[in-house]
C-alpha positions as CSV (number, residue, x, y, z in Angstrom):
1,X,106.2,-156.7,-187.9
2,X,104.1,-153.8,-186.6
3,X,102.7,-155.6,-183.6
4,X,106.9,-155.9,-182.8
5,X,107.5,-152.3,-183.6
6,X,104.9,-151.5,-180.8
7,X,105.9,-153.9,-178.1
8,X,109.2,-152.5,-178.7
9,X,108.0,-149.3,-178.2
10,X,106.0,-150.2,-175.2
11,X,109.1,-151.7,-173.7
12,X,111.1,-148.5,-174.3
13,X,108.8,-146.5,-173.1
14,X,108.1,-149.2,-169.9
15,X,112.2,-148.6,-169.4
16,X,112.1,-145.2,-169.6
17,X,109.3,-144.5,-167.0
18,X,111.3,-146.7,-164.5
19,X,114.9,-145.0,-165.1
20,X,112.8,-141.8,-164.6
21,X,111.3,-143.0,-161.7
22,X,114.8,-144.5,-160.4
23,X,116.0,-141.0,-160.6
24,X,113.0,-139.4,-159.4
25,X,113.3,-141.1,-156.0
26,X,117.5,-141.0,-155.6
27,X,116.8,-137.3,-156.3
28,X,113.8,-137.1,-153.4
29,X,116.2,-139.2,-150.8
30,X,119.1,-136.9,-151.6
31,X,117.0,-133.6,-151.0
32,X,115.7,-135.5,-147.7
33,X,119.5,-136.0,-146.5
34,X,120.5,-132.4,-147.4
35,X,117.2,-131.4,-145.4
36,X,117.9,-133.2,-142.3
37,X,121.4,-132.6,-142.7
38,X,120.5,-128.7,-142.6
39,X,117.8,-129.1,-139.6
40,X,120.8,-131.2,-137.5
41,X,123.5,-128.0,-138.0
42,X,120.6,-125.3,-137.4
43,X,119.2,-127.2,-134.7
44,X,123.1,-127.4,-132.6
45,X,123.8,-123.8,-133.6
46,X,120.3,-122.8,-131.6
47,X,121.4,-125.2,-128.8
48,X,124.7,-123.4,-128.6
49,X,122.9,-120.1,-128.6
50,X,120.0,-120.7,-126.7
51,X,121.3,-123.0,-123.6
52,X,122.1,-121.4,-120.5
53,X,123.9,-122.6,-117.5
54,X,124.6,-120.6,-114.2
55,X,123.9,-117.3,-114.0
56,X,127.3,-116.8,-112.5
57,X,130.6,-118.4,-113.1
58,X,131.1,-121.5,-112.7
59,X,133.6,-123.4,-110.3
60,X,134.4,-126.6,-112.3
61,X,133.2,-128.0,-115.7
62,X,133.7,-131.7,-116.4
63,X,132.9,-134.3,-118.6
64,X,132.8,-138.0,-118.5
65,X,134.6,-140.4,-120.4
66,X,132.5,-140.7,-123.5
67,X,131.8,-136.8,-123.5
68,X,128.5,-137.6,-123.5
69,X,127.3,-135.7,-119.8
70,X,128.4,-132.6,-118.9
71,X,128.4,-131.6,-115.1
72,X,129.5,-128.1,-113.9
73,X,129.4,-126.9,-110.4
74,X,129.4,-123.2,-108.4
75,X,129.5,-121.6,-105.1
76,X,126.4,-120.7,-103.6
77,X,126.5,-117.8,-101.2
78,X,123.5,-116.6,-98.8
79,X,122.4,-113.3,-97.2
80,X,123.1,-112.9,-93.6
81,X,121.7,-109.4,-92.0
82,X,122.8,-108.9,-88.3
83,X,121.4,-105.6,-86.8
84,X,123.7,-103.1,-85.4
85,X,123.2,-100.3,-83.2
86,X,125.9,-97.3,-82.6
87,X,125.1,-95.3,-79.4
88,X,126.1,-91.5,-79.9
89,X,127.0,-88.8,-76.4
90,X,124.6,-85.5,-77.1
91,X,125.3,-84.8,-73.2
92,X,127.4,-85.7,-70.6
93,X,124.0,-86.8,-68.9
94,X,122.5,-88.4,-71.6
95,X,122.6,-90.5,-74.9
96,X,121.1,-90.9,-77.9
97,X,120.9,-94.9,-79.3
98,X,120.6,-94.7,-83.0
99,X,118.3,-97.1,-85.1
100,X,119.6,-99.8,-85.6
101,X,120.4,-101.1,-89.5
102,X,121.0,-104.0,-91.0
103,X,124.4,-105.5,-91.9
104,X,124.7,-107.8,-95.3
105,X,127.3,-110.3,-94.9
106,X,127.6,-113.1,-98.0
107,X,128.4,-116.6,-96.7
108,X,129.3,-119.4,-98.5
109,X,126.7,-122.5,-97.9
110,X,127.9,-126.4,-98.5
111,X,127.6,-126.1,-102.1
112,X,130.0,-128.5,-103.9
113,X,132.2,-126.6,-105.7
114,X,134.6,-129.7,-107.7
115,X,133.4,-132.5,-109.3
116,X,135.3,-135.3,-111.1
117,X,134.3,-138.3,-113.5
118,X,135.9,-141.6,-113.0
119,X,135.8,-145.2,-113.8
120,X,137.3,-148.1,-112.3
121,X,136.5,-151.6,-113.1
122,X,133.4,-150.8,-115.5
123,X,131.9,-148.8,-112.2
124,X,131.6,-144.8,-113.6
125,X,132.1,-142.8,-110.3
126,X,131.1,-139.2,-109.7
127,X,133.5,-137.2,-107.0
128,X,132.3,-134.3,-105.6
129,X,133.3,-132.4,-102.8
130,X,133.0,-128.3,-101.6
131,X,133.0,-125.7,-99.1
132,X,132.2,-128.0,-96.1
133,X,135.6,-129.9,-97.1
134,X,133.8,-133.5,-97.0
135,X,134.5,-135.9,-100.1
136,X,132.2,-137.9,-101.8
137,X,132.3,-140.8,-104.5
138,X,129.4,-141.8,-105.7
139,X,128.0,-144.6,-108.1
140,X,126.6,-143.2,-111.4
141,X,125.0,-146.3,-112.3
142,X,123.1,-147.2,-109.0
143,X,123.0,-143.2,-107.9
144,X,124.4,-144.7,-104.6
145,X,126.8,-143.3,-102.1
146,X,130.1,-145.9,-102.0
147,X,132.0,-144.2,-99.7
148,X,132.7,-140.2,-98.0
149,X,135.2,-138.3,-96.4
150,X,134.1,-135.6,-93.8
151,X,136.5,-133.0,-93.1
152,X,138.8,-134.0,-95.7
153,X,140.2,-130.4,-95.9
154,X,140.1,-128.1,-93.0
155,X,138.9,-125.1,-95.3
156,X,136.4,-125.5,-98.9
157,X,137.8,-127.7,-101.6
158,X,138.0,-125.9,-104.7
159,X,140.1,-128.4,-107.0
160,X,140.1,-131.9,-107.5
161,X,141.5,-134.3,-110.5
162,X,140.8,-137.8,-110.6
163,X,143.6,-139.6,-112.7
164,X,142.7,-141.6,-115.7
165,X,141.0,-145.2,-115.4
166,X,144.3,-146.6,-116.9
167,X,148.5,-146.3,-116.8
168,X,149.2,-143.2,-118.2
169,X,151.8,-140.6,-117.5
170,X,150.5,-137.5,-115.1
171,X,152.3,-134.5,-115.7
172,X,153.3,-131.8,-112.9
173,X,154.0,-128.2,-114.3
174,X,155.1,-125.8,-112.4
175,X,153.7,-122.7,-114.0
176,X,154.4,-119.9,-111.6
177,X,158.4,-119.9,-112.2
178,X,160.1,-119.5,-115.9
179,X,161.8,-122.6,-115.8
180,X,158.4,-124.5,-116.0
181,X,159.4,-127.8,-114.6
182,X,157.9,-130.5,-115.7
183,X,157.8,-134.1,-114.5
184,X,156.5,-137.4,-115.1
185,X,155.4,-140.5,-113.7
186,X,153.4,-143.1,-114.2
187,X,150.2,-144.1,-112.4
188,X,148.2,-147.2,-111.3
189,X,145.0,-147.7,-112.8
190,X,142.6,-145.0,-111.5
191,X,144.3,-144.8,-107.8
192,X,145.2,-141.7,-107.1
193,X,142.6,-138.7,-106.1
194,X,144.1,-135.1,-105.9
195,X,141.9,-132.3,-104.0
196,X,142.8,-128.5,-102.8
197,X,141.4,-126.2,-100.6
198,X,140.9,-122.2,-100.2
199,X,144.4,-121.8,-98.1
200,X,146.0,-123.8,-100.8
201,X,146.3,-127.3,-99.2
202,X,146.9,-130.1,-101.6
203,X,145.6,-133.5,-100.6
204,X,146.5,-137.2,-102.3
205,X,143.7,-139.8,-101.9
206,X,144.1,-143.6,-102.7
207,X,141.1,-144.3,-103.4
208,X,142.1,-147.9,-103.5
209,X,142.3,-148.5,-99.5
């Protein structure tokens, strides 16, 4: 009856080192989830703080379908200096010609200025387009050119909206009047490409043709 007693006890305490264990390592795996679960908040909280974009405003901000790329776009001036003289009378027989100083004037370069994310039949299309008015749609997945526009617009396109890969209403508000009228209609799958310009031309592309 003793040797019982003591395998008894040696299976008690056999049980007892395993439940401890058990615990021991549910409590390790939950302290590892609250850990990484801690390092995944810190670490988006530093992205949010420490990513920087343009160093001015930016244009246009867009984001793909799955919201997984984010593409945002500016307009890029340069420095143009054109020397200019001024020619002062000291006499009526003679002049005095000044030295002559530079003149800063900002120009705006072909930057692109609008970009829109797309996708028709499983192809994910990138449209850009800026201040030399050209139009662009380009392949995402081959990073090839399908097809451009030059001189779409007669001045910079600033706008553009590429309508949903699928039939869904497009709304039209009128925002600068108190009525704020609003209409509806539906689309054809991912068809219809809408684009403006500095002088406030509005351009409809089928994108289809």
């Amino acid at each position: 009856s003793f040797g019982m007693l003591l395998d008894c006890a040696g299976v008690f305490w056999f049980l007892k080192i395993c439940l401890y264990g058990c615990m021991l390592i549910l409590w390790c795996v939950l302290i590892m989830f609250i850990l990484q679960t801690v390092y995944a908040h810190l670490s988006l909280s530093k992205l949010k703080l420490t990513k920087k974009g343009h160093t001015y405003s930016e244009d246009e901000i867009q984001t793909d379908n799955d919201g997984e790329t984010l593409l945002s776009s500016i307009t890029v001036f340069e420095n143009q200096e054109t020397n200019s003289s001024t020619t002062e009378s000291t006499s009526p027989n003679q002049t005095e010609t000044q030295t002559p100083k530079p003149k800063t004037n900002l120009t705006k370069t072909n930057s692109c200025r609008a970009v829109s994310f797309g996708t028709t039949h499983d192809t994910h299309l990138l449209y850009a387009c800026g201040n030399n008015g050209s139009l662009v749609c380009i392949d995402i997945n081959t990073s090839s050119i399908l097809w451009r526009i030059e001189n779409a617009h007669p001045h910079g396109i600033n706008r553009m909206l590429h309508f949903p890969a699928s039939p869904s209403p497009v709304l039209a508000e009128d925002t600068d009047t108190q009525n704020e009228d609003v209409t509806r209609r539906k689309t054809q799958q991912a068809r219809f490409l809408a684009t403006g310009d500095d002088e406030g031309m509005v351009r409809l592309w089928d994108t289809q043709l």
